[in-house]
DRENBAZA-798277 format. One record per residue (C-alpha): residue number from 1; residue in one letter; x, z negated, y negated. Coordinates in steps of 0.1 Angstrom, whole numbers, plus 5000, padded with zeros to 4 digits. Each point is the difference from the previous one (the first is absolute). Example, Ala and Ser with C-alpha at 12.3 -4.5 7.8 and 13.67 -1.06 7.14 Angstrom:
<sites>
+-----+---------+------+------+------+
! num ! residuo !    X !    Z !    Y !
+-----+---------+------+------+------+
!   1 !       A ! 5123 ! 4922 ! 5045 !
!   2 !       S ! 5014 ! 5007 ! 4966 !
+-----+---------+------+------+------+
</sites>
This chain:
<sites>
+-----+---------+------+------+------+
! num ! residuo !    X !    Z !    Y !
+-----+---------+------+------+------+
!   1 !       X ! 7850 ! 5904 ! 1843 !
!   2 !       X ! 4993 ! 5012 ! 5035 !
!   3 !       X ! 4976 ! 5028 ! 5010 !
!   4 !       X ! 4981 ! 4976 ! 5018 !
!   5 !       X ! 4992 ! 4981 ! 4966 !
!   6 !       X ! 4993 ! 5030 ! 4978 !
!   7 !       X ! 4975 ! 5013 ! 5024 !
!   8 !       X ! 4980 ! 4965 ! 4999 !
!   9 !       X ! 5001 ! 5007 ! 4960 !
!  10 !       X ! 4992 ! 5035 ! 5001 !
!  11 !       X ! 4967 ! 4998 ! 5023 !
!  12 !       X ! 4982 ! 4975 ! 4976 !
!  13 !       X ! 5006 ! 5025 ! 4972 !
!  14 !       X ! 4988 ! 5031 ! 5018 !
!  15 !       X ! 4970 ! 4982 ! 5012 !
!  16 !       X ! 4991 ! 4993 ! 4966 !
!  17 !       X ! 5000 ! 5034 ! 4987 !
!  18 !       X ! 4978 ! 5012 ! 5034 !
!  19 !       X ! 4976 ! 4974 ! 4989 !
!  20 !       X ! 5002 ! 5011 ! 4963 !
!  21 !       X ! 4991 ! 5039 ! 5010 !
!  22 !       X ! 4975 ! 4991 ! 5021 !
!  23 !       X ! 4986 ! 4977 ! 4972 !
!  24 !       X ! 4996 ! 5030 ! 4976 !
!  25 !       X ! 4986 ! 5020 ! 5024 !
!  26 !       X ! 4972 ! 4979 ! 5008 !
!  27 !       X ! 4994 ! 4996 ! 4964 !
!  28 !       X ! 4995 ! 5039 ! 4995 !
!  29 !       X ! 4982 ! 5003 ! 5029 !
!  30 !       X ! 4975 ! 4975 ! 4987 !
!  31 !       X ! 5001 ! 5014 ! 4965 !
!  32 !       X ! 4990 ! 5030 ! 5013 !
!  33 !       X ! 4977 ! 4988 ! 5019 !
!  34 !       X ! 4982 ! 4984 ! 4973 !
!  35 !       X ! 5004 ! 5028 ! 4975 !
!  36 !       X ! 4982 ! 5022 ! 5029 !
!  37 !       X ! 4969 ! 4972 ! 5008 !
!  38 !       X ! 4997 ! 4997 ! 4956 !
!  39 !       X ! 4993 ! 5040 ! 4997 !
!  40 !       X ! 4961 ! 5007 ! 5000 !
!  41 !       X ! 4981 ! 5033 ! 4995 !
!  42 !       X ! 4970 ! 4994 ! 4976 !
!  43 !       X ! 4973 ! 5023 ! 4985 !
!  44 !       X ! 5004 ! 5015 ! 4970 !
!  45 !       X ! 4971 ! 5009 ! 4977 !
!  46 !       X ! 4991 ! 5031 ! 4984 !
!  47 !       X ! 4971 ! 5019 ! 4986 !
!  48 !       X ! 4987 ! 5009 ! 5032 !
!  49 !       X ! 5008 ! 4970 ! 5019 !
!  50 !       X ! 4986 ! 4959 ! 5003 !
!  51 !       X ! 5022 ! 4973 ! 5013 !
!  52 !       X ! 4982 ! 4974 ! 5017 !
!  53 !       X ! 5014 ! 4967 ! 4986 !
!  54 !       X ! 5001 ! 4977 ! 5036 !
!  55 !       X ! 5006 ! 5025 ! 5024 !
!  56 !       X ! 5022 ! 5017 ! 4982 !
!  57 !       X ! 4984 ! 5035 ! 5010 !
!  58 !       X ! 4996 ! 5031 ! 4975 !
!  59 !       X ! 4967 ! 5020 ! 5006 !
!  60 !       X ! 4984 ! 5032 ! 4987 !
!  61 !       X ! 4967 ! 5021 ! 5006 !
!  62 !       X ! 5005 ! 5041 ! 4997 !
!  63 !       X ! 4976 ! 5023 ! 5014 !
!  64 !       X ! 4975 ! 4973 ! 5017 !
!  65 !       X ! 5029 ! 4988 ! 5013 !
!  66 !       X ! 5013 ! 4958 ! 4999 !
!  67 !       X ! 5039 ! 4999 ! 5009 !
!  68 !       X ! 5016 ! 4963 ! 5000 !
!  69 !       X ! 5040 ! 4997 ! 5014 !
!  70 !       X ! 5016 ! 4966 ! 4996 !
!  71 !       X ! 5040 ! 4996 ! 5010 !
!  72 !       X ! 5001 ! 4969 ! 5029 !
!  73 !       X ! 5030 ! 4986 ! 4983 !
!  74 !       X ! 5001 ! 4971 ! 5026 !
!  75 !       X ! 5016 ! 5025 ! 5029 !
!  76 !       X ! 5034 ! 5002 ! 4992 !
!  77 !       X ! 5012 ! 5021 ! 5029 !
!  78 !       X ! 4983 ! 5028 ! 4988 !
!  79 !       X ! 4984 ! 5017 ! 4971 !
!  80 !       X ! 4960 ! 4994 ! 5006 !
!  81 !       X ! 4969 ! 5017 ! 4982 !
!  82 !       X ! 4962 ! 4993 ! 5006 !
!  83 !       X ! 4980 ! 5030 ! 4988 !
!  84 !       X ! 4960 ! 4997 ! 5001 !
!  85 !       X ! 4980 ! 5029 ! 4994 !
!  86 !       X ! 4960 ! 4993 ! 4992 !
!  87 !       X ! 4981 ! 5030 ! 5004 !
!  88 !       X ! 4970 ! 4999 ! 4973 !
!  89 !       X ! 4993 ! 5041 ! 5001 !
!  90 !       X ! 4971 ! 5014 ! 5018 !
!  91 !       X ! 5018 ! 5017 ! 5026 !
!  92 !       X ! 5031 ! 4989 ! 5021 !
!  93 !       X ! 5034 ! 5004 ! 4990 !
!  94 !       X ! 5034 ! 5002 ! 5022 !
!  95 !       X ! 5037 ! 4994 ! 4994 !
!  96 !       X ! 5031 ! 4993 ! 5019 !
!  97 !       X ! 5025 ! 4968 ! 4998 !
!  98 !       X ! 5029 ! 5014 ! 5008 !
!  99 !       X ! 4995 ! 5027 ! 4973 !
! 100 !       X ! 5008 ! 4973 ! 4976 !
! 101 !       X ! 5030 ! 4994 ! 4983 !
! 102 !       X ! 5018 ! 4981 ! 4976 !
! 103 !       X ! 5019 ! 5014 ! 4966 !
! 104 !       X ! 5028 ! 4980 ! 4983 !
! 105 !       X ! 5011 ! 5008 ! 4959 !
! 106 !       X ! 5028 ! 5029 ! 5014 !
! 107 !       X ! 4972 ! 5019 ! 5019 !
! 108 !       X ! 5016 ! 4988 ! 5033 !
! 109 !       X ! 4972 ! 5000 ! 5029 !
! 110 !       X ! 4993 ! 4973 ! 5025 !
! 111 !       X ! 4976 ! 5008 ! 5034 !
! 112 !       X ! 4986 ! 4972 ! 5016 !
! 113 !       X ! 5014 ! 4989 ! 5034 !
! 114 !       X ! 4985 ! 5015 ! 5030 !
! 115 !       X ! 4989 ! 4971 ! 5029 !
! 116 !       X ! 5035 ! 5005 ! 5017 !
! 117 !       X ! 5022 ! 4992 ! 4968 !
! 118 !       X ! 4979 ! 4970 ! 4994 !
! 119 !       X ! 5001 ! 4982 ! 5034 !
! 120 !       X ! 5042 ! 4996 ! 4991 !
! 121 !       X ! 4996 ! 4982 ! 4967 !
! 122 !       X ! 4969 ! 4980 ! 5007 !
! 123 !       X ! 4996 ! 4972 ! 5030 !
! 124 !       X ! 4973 ! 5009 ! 5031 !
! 125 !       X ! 4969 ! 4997 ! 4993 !
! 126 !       X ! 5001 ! 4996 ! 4962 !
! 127 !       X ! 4966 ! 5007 ! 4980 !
! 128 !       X ! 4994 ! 4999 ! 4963 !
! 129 !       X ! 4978 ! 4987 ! 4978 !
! 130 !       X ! 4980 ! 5006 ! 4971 !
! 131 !       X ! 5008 ! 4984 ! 4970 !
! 132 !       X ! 4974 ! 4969 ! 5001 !
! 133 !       X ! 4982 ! 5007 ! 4966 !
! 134 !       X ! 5000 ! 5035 ! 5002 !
! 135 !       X ! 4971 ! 5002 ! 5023 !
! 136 !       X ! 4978 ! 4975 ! 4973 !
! 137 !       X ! 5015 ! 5019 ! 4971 !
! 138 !       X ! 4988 ! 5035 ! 5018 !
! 139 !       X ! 4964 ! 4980 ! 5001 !
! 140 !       X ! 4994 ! 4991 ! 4969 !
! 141 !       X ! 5015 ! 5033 ! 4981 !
! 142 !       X ! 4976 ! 5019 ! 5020 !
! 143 !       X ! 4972 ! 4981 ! 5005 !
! 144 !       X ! 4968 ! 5014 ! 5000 !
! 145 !       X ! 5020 ! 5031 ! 5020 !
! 146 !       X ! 4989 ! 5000 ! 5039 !
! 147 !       X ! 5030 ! 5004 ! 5015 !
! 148 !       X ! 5008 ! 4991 ! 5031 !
! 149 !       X ! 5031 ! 4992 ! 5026 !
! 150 !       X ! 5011 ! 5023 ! 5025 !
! 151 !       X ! 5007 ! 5040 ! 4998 !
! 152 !       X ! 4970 ! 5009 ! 5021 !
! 153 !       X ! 4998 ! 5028 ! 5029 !
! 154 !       X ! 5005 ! 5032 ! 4990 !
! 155 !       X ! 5012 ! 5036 ! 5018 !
! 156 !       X ! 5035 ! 5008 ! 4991 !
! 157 !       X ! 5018 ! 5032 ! 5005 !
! 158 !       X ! 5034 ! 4982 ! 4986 !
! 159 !       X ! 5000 ! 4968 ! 5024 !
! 160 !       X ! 5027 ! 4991 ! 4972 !
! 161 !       X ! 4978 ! 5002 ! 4970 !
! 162 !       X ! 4979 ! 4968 ! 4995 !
! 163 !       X ! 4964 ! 5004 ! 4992 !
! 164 !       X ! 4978 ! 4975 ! 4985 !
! 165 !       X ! 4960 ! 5006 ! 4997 !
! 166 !       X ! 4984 ! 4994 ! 4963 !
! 167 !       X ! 4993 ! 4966 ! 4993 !
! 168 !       X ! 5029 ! 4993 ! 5026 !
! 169 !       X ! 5041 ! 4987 ! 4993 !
! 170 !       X ! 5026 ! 5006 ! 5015 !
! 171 !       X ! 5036 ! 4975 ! 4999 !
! 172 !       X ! 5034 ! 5013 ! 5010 !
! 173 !       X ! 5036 ! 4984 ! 5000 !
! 174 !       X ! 5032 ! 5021 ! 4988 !
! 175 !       X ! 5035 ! 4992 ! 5009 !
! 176 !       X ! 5026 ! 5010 ! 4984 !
! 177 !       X ! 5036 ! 4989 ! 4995 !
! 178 !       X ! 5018 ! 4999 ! 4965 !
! 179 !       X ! 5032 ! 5000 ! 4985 !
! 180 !       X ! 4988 ! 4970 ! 4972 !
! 181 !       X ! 5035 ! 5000 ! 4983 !
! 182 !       X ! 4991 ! 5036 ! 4991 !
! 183 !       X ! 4964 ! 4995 ! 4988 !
! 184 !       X ! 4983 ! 4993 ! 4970 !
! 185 !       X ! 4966 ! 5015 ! 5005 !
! 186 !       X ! 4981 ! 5017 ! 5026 !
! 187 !       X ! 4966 ! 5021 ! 5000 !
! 188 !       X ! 4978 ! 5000 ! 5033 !
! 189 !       X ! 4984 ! 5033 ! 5004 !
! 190 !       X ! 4972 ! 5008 ! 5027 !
! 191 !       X ! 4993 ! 5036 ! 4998 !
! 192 !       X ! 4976 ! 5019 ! 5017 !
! 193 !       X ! 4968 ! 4977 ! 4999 !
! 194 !       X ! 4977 ! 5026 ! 5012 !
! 195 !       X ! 4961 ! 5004 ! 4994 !
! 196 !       X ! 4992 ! 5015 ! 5028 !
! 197 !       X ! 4967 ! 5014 ! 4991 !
! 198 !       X ! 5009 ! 5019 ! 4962 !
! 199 !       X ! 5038 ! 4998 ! 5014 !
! 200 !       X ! 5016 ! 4985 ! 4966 !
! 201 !       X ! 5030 ! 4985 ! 5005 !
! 202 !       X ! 5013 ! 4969 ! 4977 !
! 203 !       X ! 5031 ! 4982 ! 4998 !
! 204 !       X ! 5005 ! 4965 ! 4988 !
! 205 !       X ! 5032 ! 4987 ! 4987 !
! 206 !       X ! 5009 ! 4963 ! 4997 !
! 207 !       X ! 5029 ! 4986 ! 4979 !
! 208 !       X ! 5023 ! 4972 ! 5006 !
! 209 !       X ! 5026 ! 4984 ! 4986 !
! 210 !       X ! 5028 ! 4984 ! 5016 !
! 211 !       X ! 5010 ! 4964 ! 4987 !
! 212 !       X ! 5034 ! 4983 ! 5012 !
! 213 !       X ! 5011 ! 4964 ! 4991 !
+-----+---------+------+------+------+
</sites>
């Protein structure tokens, strides 16, 4: 047979396997894919802690103080928490976003992306959103609590510390960016809320759990 004719047989065969190895790989890239978009991070309860069923949000009161964070599960580029903070003491209180972080199960730290970091996983002009319920679920847990939208004005030595006024609240969103093939659970702490008036200082954790599949 000439070389003319085995190269006619040949190219059909190598074609086939290209075709087969790009196959597969399209088919673990979309596997992975979807085992990424499956993995959520959800509350998880404890004795200090209350989930709230259709938001999905865990809250707590310590020290006069109402602390909500609810994972956005629905942005996938990066790893977002809302964190509200309703002041209900007599005198205002202080803390600072950035101070938060997150713990996984081996004691491993995350920080939360500073402004920079986040414009290169997230497109222009992104905002997010609160979770739709969480604002009607906030309602009715404390009704009969005046507490209103919006930090208020306050002087600030620390123009990185946020203030909010009593009777005030006060809604920050942390980015962060996790290994979820390592994780199983995660604790958001905020140290550092401040009284500024008797100076007591009080840290809220939060607990989550990491579910995949």
């Amino acid at each position: 047979m000439s070389k003319e004719m085995l190269s006619i047989i040949r190219y059909p065969r190598s074609l086939v396997i290209v075709c087969i190895a790009v196959t597969l790989a399209t088919i673990s890239i979309l596997t992975s894919c979807g085992s990424f978009s499956t993995t959520r991070i959800v509350a998880s309860l404890d004795q200090t802690a209350m989930i709230l069923p259709q938001s999905g949000a865990v809250a707590q009161t310590k020290n006069g103080i109402v602390a909500v964070a609810a994972p956005l599960n629905d942005v996938r580029q990066v790893n977002v928490f809302v964190l509200v903070l309703m002041n209900e003491t007599e005198h205002w209180i202080s803390f600072r976003d950035m101070d938060c972080f997150l713990l996984d199960h081996s004691g491993k730290t995350y920080t939360p992306l500073t402004e920079k970091q986040r414009k290169l996983y997230l497109p222009k002009g992104y905002k997010p959103e609160l979770p739709q319920p969480l604002g009607t679920e906030l309602f009715r847990w404390r009704r009969g609590r005046k507490v209103r939208s919006g930090q208020g004005v306050l002087p600030r030595e620390d123009l990185n510390r946020i203030a909010v006024m009593p009777g005030r609240r006060a809604q920050v969103y942390l980015y962060f960016k996790l290994p979820y093939d390592r994780l199983s659970t995660l604790r958001l702490i905020v140290p550092h809320v401040r009284n500024e008036v008797t100076q007591e200082e009080t840290t809220v954790v939060f607990k989550f759990e990491v579910v995949k599949g």
